[in-house]
Structures are given as structure tokens and as C-alpha cells.
C-alpha positions, 0 to 999 in steps of 0.5 A: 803050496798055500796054506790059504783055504779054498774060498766056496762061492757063498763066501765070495763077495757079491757086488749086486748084493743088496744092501742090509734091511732095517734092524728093528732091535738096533733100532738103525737103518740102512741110513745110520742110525737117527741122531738126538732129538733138536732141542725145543728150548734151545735159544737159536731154534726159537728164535728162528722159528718166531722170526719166520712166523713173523715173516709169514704173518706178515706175508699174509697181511700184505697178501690180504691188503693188496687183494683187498678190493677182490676179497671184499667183491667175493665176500659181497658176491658170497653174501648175495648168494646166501640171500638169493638162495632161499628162491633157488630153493623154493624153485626146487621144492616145485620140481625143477633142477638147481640149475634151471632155479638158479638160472631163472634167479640170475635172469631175474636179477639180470632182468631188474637191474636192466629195467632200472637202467631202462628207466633211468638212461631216457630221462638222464639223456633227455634232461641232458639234451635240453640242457645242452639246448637251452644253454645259449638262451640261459646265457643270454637270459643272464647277460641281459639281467641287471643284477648278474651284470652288477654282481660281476661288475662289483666282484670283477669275476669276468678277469678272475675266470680268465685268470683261473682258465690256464693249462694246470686248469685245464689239465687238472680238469682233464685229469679229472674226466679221465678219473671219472672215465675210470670210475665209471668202467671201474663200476661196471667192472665190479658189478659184473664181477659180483653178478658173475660170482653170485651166479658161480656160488648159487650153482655150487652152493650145496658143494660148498655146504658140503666142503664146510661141514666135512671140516666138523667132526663127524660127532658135532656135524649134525648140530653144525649143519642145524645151526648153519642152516639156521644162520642162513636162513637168517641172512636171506630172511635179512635180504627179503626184508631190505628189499621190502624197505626199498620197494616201500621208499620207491613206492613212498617217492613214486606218489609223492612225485606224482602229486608234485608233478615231477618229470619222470615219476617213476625213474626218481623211485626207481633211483629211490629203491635201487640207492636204498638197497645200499645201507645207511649212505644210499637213502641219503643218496637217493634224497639228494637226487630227488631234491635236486630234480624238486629244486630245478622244477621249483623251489617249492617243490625242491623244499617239499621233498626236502621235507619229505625225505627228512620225515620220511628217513627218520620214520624208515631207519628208527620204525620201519627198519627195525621192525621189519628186522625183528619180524624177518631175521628175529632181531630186536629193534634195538639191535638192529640199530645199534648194529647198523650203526657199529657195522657202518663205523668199522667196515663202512658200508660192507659192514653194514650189509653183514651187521645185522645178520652177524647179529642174529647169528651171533644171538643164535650161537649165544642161545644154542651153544653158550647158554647150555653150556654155561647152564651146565657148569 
């Protein structure tokens, strides 16, 4: 016989047992137990990890660079909806939803820059028109005169025209109607793109608030909350006041118009106000304009407005600008310009949209933030 014992069924192995529990005072698991720790100081751990931060840095600076031109359309879309709020609210104080306010200001926007269009496409395809009449007598008109006649004789211009007219011409200057095509859609694209996501914002504007302050602690949320709200007000008391500055230019432009007899009065201020929403490039660009339409009136009146815009820019960017600055967004004159003019040498016209808001922020955070601060040291 075996001298083996009799095995019981609880000393039989079970092959659906369940495998031993984590053992808190070994300190292992049913894994094994964890190994020594990495060695922050070692030479291959830190070497590996900067060269990863680098590649992510880099990562993302290509990722902004070639999203730029969307990320710039977002921020203005942004700003714009920080300025239009101020409305949006008030419309609210009198009763209505945020969405009947935010879509009666989208159809008033929408409606303005259909009016400027208005008043600008009649005239635009009438002077074309009768350009493109008048073009054969004007030729004529400039054959039949003896000095053209001499001028072109004397600088033998008749074979350098047909020297210059050749296919690279030719392609050249259809290369650069296609450009312009281009450009043009290219416009429409962007300014739909902005007025579609200024719309987007203003709806979800509280839910971004919101979001934002969920970011704070809970300790500072309510100073946060105080202090942003002031630095948005800021920024639509900003877009009140450069909307009054381009109404005055229009105005400015309309009368002076008027009294030298220019065709189409008011779409030249219409350009006016709408080129000097733009800052600092767009009065200059709306000058021109009108300077223009002056000289092909007459000389007289093109050396008028001329002189018109040259006193009247100066008198706008160093008197009534910073003015209407400090009392809208409580910005001193001084800050106002140089902002200006810092915000245009950085970011180009971008940076001169946010400059002077950035200022007055920057002076409330100074105020409310770093001097009770300091004072306290």
C-alpha cells in the first residue's frame, strides 16, 4: 500500500481560482512588484525629454504659421463681438432674448455694409461706363493734338509700345487679372468668414465668459470677473468711439463734396467712414480716393481736397482721436498715439485695432492689481 496521505478536496488545486489580491504590507501587486524609480538626473532621460519639448515647440510654431491667416480672421471676429456686445446687452436690458438682440445687431451690420455697397456700386459702374464711352473721342481728341503728336515723335513711343506688347506682356498681364480675381473672392471670403463668427461669438458670448472664469480659482473668480468685465467694457466703449471718428470724416467729406460740386457726394463719404474704420492706412486710403475723383473733376478741386485731408488727418490722428479716446475708453492723449503707432509697427493694422484697448486693460490691471500690491510690500 502507499504511505502517501489522502489529499481532501480543499488541498486539490483549483485551475479557475482567482489569482492573490494586491498585498498592501508587501507592498507588491498580483503584476510584481513596481521597480526603482527613473532617475530624474540621469544624462539620457534629460536629454530625451528636452528634445521632445523641442520638437513639440516647434510643432506648434508651424501649426500657428500655417494657421495664421484663420487665427488672425478669429481674433478680429472675436474683437468685433466684444465691441458689439455692449448693444446686444442693452437690447437685453429692454426686455428681449439674447437671441432676438443678437440677431436685430448682426441685420444692422449686415444692413450698414449693404448700404455702403448700395452707395457705392451705382456710381463705380456709371464712371466705368462712360469711360468706356468716352474712350474713342479721348483717343481721338489725343491724336489730333500737337503736342501728344510731338511727344511721340520726339520719344518714339509708337515702337516701344509695340516692343513692350509681347506674350511674356501679355501673360504677365493676365496673370495679374487673374490675381486681382483672387484677391477680390479672396475679400469676400474673409469678410463672410468675420461676419459669420462675430455672429457665432456674440450668440455664445456668456458660454465663453463663463468657460473663461471656470479657469480661475474659485478664491480670485470674482475679482477676475470684476476686472474682465471692465476691460470689456473698455474694448466696446473703444468701437463707439472709432465709429464716431469715421461718421465725423464721412460727414467732414460729404460737405466739402457738396460745396466743390463732386459727383456722388455721398458715396465719396461713404468710402470715407467705411476706409476709416480701418487704422491708421485706411484714411489715407480714402484720401486718395477722393483726391482722385477731385483731379478728374478738375484740378482745382483735386488740389482742394488735397488740402482738405492733409489738414483734416492731421487735426483727426493728434486732436480729435485722442480725445474721443480718453473720454470712451479713459485713455490719456498721449497713450493713445504712441499706442497707435507701436500697435502699427508690430502687428501692422491688427495691432492697431487692439492697441489701444490693450492699453487701457494693461492701466486697469496696473491700477487694480499691481499697485495694491506693491504698496503692500
Amino acid at each position: 500500500m502507499s504511505s502517501e496521505p489522502a489529499r481532501t478536496v480543499a488541498e486539490e488545486p483549483l485551475d479557475d481560482a482567482e489569482p492573490a489580491e494586491e498585498d498592501p504590507e508587501a507592498g507588491t501587486s498580483r503584476f510584481g512588484a513596481p521597480g526603482r524609480p527613473l532617475n530624474r538626473r540621469s544624462p539620457f532621460l534629460f536629454g530625451f525629454l528636452f528634445g521632445l519639448g523641442v520638437i513639440v515647440a516647434y510643432a506648434l510654431f508651424l501649426g500657428v504659421r500655417n494657421a495664421a491667416s484663420i487665427l488672425v480672421l478669429i481674433f478680429i471676429a472675436l474683437f468685433l463681438a466684444i465691441g458689439l456686445n455692449p448693444a446686444v446687452v442693452r437690447l437685453r436690458r429692454w426686455g428681449l432674448p439674447r437671441g432676438a438682440a443678437v440677431a436685430i445687431v448682426s441685420l444692422s451690420v449686415v444692413a450698414l455694409l449693404a448700404g455702403g455697397l448700395v452707395a457705392l456700386i451705382p456710381p463705380l459702374v456709371t464712371q466705368t461706363t462712360e469711360l468706356i464711352n468716352n474712350a474713342p473721342e479721348t483717343i481721338e481728341n489725343l491724336r489730333r493734338s500737337e503736342t501728344i503728336n510731338e511727344l511721340v515723335q520726339r520719344y518714339d513711343i509708337v515702337n516701344k509700345v509695340q516692343s513692350a506688347v509681347n506674350a511674356g506682356t501679355i501673360g504677365g498681364a493676365l496673370g495679374g487679372v487673374v490675381g486681382g480675381a483672387k484677391l477680390i473672392f479672396g475679400t469676400i471670403f474673409n469678410v463672410l468668414t468675420v461676419l459669420v463668427l462675430t455672429i457665432y461669438f456674440m450668440a455664445s458670448f456668456e458660454r465663453l465668459k463663463e468657460a473663461g472664469f471656470a479657469l480661475v480659482p474659485s478664491s480670485r473668480r470674482d475679482r477676475v470677473r470684476l476686472l474682465t468685465d471692465e476691460i470689456l467694457t473698455k474694448v466696446g466703449g473703444y468701437m463707439v468711439g472709432a465709429i464716431a471718428i469715421a461718421v465725423l470724416a464721412g460727414l467732414s467729406t460729404f460737405v466739402m463734396a457738396v460745396l466743390l460740386d463732386l459727383p456722388y457726394p455721398f458715396a465719396l463719404a461713404v468710402v470715407v467712414a467705411v476706409c476709416d474704420l480701418i487704422p491708421q492706412i485706411g484714411a489715407t486710403i480714402g484720401a486718395v480716393i477722393v483726391s482722385l475723383v477731385g483731379l478728374a473733376s478738375s484740378v482745382a478741386d483735386g488740389v482742394v481736397c488735397i488740402a482738405f485731408f492733409l489738414i483734416y488727418q492731421q487735426i483727426e490722428n493728434y486732436l480729435i482721436y485722442p480725445r474721443v479716446m480718453r473720454r470712451s475708453v479713459q485713455v490719456s492723449d498721449v497713450a493713445a498715439v504712441v499706442a497707435a503707432l507701436l500697435g502699427v509697427a508690430l502687428f501692422g493694422v491688427v495691432g492697431a485695432l487692439v492697441a489701444i484697448p490693450m492699453v487701457a486693460a494693461v492701466q486697469l490691471i496696473m491700477r487694480e492689481v499691481l499697485v495694491p500690491s506693491m504698496d503692500q510690500r
